[in-house]
C-alpha positions in Angstrom: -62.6 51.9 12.2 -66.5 51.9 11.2 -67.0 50.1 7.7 -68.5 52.3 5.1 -71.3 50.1 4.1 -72.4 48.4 6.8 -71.0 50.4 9.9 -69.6 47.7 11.5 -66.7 47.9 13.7 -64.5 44.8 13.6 -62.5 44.3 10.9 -59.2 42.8 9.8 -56.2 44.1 7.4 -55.5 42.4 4.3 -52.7 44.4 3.4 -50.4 46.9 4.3 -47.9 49.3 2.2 -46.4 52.5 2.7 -45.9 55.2 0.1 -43.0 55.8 -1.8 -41.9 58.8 0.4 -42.6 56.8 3.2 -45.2 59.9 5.0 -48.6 57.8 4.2 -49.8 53.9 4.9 -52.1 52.5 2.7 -54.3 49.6 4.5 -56.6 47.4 2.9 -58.9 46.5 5.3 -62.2 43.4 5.2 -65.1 44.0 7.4 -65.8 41.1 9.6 -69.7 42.1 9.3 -70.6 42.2 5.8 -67.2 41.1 4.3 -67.0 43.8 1.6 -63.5 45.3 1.7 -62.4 49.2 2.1 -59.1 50.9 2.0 -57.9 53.4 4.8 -55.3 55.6 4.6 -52.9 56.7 7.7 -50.8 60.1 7.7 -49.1 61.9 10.3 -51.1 65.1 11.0 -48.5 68.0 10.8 -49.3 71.3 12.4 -49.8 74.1 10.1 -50.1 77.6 9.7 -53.3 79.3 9.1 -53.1 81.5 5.9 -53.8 85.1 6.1 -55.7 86.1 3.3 -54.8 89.6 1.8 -58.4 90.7 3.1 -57.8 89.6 6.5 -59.7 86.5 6.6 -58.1 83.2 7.8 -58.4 79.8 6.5 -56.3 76.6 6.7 -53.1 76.0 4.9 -54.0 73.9 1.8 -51.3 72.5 -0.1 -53.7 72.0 -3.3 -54.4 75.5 -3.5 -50.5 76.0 -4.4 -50.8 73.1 -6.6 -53.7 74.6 -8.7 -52.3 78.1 -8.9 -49.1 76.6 -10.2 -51.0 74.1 -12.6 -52.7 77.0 -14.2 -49.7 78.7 -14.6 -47.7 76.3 -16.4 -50.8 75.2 -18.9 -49.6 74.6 -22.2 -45.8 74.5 -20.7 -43.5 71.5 -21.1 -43.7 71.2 -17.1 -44.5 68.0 -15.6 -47.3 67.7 -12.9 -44.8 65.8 -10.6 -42.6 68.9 -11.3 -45.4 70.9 -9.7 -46.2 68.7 -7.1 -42.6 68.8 -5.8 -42.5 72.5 -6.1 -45.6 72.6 -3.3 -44.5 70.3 -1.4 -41.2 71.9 -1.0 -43.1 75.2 0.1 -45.4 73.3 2.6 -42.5 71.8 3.9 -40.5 75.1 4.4 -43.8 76.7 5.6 -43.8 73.8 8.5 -39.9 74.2 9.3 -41.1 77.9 9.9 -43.0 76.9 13.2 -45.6 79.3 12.8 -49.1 79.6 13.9 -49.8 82.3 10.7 -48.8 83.5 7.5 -49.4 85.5 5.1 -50.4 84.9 1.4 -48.2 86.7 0.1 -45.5 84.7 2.3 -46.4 81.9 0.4 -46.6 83.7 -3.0 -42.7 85.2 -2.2 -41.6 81.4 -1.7 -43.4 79.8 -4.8 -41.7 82.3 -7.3 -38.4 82.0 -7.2 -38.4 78.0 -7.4 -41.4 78.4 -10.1 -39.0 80.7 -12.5 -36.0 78.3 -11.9 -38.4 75.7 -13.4 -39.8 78.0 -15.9 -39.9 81.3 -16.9 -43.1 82.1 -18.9 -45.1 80.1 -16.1 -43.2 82.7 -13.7 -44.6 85.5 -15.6 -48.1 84.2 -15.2 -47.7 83.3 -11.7 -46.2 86.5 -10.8 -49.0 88.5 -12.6 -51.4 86.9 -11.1 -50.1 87.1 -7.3 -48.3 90.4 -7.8 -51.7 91.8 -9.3 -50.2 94.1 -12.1 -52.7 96.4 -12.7 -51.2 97.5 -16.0 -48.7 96.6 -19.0 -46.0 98.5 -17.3 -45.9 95.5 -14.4 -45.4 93.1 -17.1 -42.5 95.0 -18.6 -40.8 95.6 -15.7 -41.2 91.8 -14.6 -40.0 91.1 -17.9 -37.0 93.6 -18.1 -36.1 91.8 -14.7 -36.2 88.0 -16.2 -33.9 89.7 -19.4 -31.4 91.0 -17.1 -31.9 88.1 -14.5 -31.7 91.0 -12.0 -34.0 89.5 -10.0 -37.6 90.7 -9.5 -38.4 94.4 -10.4 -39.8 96.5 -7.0 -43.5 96.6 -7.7 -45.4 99.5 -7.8 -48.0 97.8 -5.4 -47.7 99.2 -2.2 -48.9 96.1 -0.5 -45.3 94.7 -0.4 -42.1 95.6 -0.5 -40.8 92.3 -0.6 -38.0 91.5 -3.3 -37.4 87.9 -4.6 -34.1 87.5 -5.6 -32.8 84.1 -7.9 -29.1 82.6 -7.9 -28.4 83.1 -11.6 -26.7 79.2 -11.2 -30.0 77.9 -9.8 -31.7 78.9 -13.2 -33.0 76.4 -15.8 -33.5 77.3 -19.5 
């Protein structure tokens, strides 16, 4: 490990601790150059998917992109941000149980609504418009009609997909 200020190369840790859910180590570290003192962070490097982008393109799976999707759905929302990071971190973690070197957006989009409207249902709506792309006021009532007859989704009229997300009435909140 180089130090950051002076780009020295020995140095000794002063501390050690481990995160609460135990997949991160936090080391506070004093170079024996300069003796300023850094902190370093260790994490196991998982294997991800690459995400294919509804244009084709193909970028790295980035948990934060989740995580800022689903915080600007639930603005103004009595949803917690450690509600939301939970919620993404379950999906990454599904995503890496999957074993895959790909995956669609819209994969991802499929396994972020259902937990999202168990959590909340207006923040569902906004989620789901925006991913679902409704083009019109008739997507919105049909999404709606759905949520009112807890039917599960509505088929879309977006021929992209024909992917149906289906919730356990039990598993609902509110």
């Amino acid at each position: 490990m180089r130090c950051p200020f002076c780009g020295g190369s020995e140095d000794k840790v002063m501390e050690t601790r481990v995160s609460r859910d135990g997949g991160e180590i936090r080391r506070r570290r004093e170079c024996e150059s300069c003796a300023r003192r850094y902190t370093t962070y260790e994490r196991i490097e998982e294997s991800m998917p690459l995400v294919v982008k509804n244009d084709g393109r193909r970028e790295p799976f980035d948990r934060a992109k989740i995580e800022h999707g689903l915080m600007a759905a639930v603005a103004k929302r009595p949803v917690s941000r450690d509600q939301v990071a939970a919620l993404a971190l379950e999906v990454e973690r599904e995503i890496a149980d999957l074993g895959v070197s790909e995956i669609a957006s819209r994969d991802i989009g499929e396994r972020v609504l259902p937990r999202l409207r168990a959590v909340d249902q207006v923040a569902y709506v906004r989620f789901a418009s925006i991913y679902r792309d409704f083009r019109d006021l008739e997507g919105f009532e049909k999404e709606l009609d759905a949520l009112r007859n807890d039917t599960g989704p509505h088929p879309i009229s977006d021929e992209r997909t024909d992917k149906h997300v289906a919730i356990d009435p039990a598993e609902r909140t509110g």
